[in-house]
TORKEDREN-24482 format. One record per residue (C-alpha): residue in three letters; z, y, x. Coordinates in steps of 0.001 Angstrom, whole numbers, plus 524288, in hexadecimal, padded with zeros to 5 digits. Layout:
BEGIN
AlaZYX ...
***
This chain:
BEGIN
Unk7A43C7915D7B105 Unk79E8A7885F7BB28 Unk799BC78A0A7C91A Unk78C73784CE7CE17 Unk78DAB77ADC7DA22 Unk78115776C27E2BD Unk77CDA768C47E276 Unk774DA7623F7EBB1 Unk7667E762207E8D5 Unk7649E751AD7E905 Unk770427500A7DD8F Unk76357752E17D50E Unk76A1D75FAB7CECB Unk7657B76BFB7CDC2 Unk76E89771447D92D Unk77A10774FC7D20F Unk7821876F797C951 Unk78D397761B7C102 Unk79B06772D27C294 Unk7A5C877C7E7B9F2 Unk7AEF7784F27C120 Unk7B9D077F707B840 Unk7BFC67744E7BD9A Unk7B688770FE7C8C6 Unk7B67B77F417D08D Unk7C4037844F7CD19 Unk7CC55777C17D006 Unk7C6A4778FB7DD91 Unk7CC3A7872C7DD41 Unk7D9C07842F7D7B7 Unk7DA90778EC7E3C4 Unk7D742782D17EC56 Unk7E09678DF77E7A4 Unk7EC12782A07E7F5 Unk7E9D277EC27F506 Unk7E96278C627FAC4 Unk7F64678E977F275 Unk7FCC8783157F823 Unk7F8A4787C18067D Unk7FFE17948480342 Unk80C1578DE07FDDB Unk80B10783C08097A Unk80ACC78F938131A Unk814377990A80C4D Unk8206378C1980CCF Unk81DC078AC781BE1 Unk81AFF798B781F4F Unk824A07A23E816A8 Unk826187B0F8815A7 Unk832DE7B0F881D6D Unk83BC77BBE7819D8 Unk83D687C8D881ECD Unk8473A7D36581B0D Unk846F77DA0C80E61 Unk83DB47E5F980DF5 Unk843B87F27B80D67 Unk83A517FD5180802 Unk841638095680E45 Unk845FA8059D81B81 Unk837DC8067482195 Unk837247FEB083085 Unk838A38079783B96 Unk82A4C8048C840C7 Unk821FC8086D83457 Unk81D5581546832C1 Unk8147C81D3E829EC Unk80814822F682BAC Unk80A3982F8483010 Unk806B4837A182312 Unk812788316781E26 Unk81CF18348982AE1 Unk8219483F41822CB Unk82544838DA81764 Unk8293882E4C81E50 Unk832B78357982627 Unk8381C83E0F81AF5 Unk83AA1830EF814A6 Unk8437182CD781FB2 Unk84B43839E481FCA Unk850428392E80F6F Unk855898307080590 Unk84C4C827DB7FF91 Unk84C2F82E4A7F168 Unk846FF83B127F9CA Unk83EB48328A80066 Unk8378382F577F455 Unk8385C83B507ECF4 Unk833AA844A57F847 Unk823F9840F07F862 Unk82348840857EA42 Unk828C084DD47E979 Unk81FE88523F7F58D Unk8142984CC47EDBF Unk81AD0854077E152 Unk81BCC8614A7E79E Unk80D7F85EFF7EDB7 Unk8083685DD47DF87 Unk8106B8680A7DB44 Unk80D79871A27E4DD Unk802E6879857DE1D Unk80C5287C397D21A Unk8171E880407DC0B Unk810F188A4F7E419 Unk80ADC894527DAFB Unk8094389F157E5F8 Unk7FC338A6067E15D Unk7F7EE8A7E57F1C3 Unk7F0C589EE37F787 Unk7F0DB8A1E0804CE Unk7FBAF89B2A80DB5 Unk800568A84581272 Unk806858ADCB80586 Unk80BFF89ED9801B0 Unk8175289EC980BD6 Unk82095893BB803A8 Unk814988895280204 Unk810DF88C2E80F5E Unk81D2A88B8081463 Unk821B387F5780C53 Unk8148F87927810A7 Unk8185B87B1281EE6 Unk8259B876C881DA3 Unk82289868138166A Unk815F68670182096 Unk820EE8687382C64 Unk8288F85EB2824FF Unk81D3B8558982333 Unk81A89857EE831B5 Unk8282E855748375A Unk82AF58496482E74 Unk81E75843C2833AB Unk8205D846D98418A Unk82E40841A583E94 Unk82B04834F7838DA Unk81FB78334684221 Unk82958833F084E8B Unk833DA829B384744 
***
């Protein structure tokens, strides 16, 4: 592999001559790469990560909050254990996908299914409340 470099016109060439890539090119490279490597290691001794406390992945800070289309499970998260915690959206999403196999009422119409309705209404209050909830906390 070689690169093509521009020669003056009075050398009496043709313009260009050709020079390989291997060692010409690439030692200028690997000089390169080592200084900028040796900048890094110069500015990582005199300026080091100092350190902070140890991260603790469930004690969130008191200032961060979701977005709101997750208050709700946010909140419910703060009011059980954490086992619950993780095992109450995956059975949500479980019941969600379920749902068609579970309610085999022939009627469609919202008036003759009183439990779905009524279920439906009770887990959009809670959805409503735990979002209002963990909104205002």
């Amino acid at each position: 592999m070689s690169t093509e470099k521009h020669q003056p016109e009075d050398q009496g060439t043709r313009g260009r001559s050709q020079l390989p890539f291997f060692p010409n090119y690439l030692l200028d490279e690997v000089i390169a790469w080592y200084v900028m490597l040796a900048v890094i290691i110069v500015l990582a001794s005199l300026f080091p990560a100092g350190l902070e406390e140890r991260a603790d992945p469930f004690k969130t800070p008191p200032h961060i909050k979701p977005e709101w289309y997750f208050l709700a499970l946010y909140q419910g998260l703060k009011l059980v254990p954490r086992v619950i915690g993780v095992l109450m959206p995956v059975v949500g999403i479980l019941v969600l996908f379920l749902l068609p196999f579970i309610d085999r009422n022939p009627y469609k119409t919202w008036r003759r299914r009183p439990i779905a309705i009524g279920l439906s209404l009770v887990i959009l209050a809670a959805v409503v409340v735990l979002t209002i909830w963990g909104w205002m906390s």
